[in-house]
N, C-alpha and C positions, 0 to 999 in steps of 0.2 A: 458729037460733043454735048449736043442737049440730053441725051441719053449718059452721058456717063455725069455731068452735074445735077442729071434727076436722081443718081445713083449715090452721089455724096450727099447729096440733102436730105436722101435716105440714113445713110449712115452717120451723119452727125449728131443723132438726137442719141443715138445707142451708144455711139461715143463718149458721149459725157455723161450718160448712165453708169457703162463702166469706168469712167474714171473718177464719177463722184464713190461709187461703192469702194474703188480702190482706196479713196480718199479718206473715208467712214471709218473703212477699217482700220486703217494705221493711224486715228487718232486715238489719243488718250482717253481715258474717263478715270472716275477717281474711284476707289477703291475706300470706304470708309471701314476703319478697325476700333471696334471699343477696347479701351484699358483700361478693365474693371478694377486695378490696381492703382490706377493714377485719377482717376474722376474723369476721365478724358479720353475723346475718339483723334485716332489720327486719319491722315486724310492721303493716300498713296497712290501716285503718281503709274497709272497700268504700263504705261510704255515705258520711264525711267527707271520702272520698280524702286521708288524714292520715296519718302515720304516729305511729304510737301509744309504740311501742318501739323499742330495738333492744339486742338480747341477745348476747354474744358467745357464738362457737359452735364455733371452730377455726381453721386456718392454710387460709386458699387454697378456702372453701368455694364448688365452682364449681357443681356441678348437685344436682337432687333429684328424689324420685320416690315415691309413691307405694309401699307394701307392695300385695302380691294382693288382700289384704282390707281395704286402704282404713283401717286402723284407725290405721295411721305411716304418717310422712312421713321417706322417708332423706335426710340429709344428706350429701354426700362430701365430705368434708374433704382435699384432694388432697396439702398440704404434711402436717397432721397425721398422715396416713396414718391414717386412719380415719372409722366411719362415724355419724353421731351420728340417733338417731331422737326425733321431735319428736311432738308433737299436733299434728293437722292443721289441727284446728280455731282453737287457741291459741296455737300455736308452743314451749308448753312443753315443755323436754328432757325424756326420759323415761329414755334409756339411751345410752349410750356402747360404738360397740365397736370396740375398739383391735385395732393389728395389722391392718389393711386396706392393702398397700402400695399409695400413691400414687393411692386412687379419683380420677380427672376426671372420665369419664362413666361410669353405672353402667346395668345392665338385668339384667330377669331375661329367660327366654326366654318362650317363649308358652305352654307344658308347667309353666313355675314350676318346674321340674328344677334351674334353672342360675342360676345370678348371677354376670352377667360385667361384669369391671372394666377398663376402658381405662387403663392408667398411663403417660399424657401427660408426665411426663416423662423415667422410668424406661427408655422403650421396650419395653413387654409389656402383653403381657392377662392377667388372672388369670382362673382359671374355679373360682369358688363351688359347693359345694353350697348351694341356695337353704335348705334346712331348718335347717341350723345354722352354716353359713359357714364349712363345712370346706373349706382351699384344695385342689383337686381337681387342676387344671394352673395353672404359670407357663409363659409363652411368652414367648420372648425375637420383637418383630416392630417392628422398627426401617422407619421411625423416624417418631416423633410418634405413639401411637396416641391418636385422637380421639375419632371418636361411634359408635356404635353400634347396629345392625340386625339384626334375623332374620326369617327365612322362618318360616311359617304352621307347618309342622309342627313345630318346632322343632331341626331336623338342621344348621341353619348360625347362625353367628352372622360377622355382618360388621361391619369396622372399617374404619374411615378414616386414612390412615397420610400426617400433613399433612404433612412435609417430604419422605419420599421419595415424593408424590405419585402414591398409591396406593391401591387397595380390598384386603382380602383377606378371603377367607372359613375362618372354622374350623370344622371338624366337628365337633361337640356331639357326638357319639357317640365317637369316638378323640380329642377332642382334640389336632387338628392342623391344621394350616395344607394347607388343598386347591389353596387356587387366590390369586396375585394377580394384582392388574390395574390396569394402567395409567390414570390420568385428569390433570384437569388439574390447574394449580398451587394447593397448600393445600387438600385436600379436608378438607371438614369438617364440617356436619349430612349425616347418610345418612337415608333414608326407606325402607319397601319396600311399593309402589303396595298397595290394598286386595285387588287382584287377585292377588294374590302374584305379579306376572311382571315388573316392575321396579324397581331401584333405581334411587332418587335422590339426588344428591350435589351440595352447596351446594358451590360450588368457587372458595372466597373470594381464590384470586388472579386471578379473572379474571370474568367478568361474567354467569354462566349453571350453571346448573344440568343436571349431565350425567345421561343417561338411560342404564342397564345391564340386559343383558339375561343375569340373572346366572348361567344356567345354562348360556350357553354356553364363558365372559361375552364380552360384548364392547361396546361405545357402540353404540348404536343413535341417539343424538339428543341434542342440546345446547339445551335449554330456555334461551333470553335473558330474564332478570331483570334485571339488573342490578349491580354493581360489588358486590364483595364478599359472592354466597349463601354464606349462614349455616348458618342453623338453621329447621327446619319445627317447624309444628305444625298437626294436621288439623284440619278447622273443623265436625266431626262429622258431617256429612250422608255418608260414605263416596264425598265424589267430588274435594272441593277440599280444598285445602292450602295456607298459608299460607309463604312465606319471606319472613326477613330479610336483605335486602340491607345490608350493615353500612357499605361505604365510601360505597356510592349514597344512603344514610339514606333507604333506601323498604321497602315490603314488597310482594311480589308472589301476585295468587291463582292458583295453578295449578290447570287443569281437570284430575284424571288419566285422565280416560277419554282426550283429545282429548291429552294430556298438551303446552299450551299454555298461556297466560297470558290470565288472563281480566280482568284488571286490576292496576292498580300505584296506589300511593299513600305520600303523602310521612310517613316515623318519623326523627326526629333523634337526632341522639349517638348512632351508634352502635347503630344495633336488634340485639337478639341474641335471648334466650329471651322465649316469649310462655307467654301464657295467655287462654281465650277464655269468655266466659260462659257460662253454660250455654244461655239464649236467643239467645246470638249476638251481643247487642246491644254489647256492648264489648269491645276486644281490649286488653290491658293486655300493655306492651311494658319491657323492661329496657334501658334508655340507656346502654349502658358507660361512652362517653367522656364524660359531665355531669351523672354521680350524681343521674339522674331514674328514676321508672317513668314512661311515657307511658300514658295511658289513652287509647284512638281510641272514636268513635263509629262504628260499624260502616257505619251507615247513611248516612251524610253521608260518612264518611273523613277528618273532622277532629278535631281533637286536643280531648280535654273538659277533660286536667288533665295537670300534670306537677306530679309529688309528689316533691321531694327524700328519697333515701334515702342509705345508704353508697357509700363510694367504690365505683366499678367491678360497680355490681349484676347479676347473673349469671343463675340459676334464679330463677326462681320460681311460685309454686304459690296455688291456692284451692280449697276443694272443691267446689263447685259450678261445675266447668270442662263443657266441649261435648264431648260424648265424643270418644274420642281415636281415631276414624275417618274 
């Protein structure tokens, strides 16, 4: 008898390990969507796939990201000219900070030294001190600057320059323009392979994803996706990568070792920014043209739910994403 109640006071404590983990899992968390269309993020409900809110947030809020420490979620507010920091968990605003000319896309570097601003209309980059958002350099780097890229040590930062259909690299250390380079029409998600030895550029006026070998630089290979690559995002295992092909309404997996297409599958309206579970198991997709988020089954590649949000939904974010490798 004393033996088999030393045995359940054994297994009581693993008990409620697993059933708090069972618990974890099947709770909600909120799923934040900007609607760069309406001044406003909505707020959706992971387990009812419902959208719960939606909060106004600023003029033109197109991308968001993450702080180093996970603790905010940056908003960019591109028209507002400014950057607005949320709960990540809630979507509650926390702080507001004005005087950001014209964020579109925003990064910090891999050093967390730098916070660099793409101003997509403006034509230039701004280069941040990440520590308190002192502006360091403006660069005049016409025209259309779009998404942006750096190398592992943090000594370059690359842009996508969508109308004069362009890469260029800056120097994080002089803050200057080293090198541009030529690609195809509308370059616009940039990726830089895990390997640090190539970039990749969604090159939405035409049907393929170009491969750069940036140090010399020069194209080494045109990856075929499909009509209109976008925008990536890694599907955490450090080898595939996800794009969306925005005019084809598909998303393609790219192998980056074999740096080829290991499968395609059908996202409507317009696929743009993703986000990916932590298990893998659903990819949650931004429909520009039909004010939807698409949620995909991973495993099948069919579509579980489309959940009406704001006009034109752009970024969006959860915390419990695949890591971003």
């Amino acid at each position: 008898m004393q033996a088999l109640m030393s045995k359940h006071r054994f297994l009581t404590p693993i008990l409620l390990i697993l059933a708090n983990a069972v618990c974890l899992s099947s709770q909600a968390e909120t799923a934040i969507v900007l609607n760069s269309g309406d001044e406003s993020l909505s707020l959706v409900d992971t387990l009812s796939y419902k959208e719960t809110a939606r909060i106004p947030i600023g003029k033109e809020p197109h991308h968001l990201m993450a702080t180093p420490d996970d603790k905010e979620l940056i908003v960019a507010n591109a028209a507002s000219n400014d950057l607005v920091f949320v709960n990540p968990l809630t979507g509650d605003i926390l702080r507001r900070l004005p005087r950001i000319s014209d964020p579109y896309q925003i990064g910090y570097s891999p050093d967390k030294k730098w916070f660099v601003s793409a101003s997509n209309r403006l034509d230039r980059v701004d280069i941040y001190h990440a520590a308190d958002f002192r502006l360091a350099k403006r660069l005049v780097l016409a025209k259309v600057p779009s998404h942006i890229a750096f190398n592992r040590d943090s000594s370059l930062a690359f842009i996508t320059l969508q109308e004069s259909n362009e890469v260029a690299a800056i120097n994080l250390n002089t803050h200057e323009v080293v090198w541009k380079h030529p690609v195809g029409k509308q370059p616009a998600g940039i990726w830089m392979t895990p390997d640090d030895r190539h970039l990749l550029i969604g090159v939405m006026g035409e049907d393929y994803v170009e491969v750069i070998d940036w140090r010399a630089p020069k194209t080494v290979q045109k990856i075929r996706t499909g009509k209109g690559a976008h925008n990536f995002l890694a599907m955490g295992d450090g080898q595939h990568l996800l794009v969306t092909n925005r005019v084809a309404n598909t998303i393609s997996i790219i192998d980056q070792k074999t740096l080829s297409v290991s499968e395609s599958f059908p996202a409507p309206g317009g696929p743009d920014c993703m986000e990916l579970t932590r298990d893998g198991k659903e990819l949650w997709v931004t429909a520009r043209w039909i004010k939807k988020v698409v949620v995909i089954d991973m495993a099948t590649k069919k579509i579980k739910y489309s959940i009406p949000v704001g006009r034109s939904p752009h970024g969006i974010y959860f915390p419990t994403h695949a890591p971003r490798l």
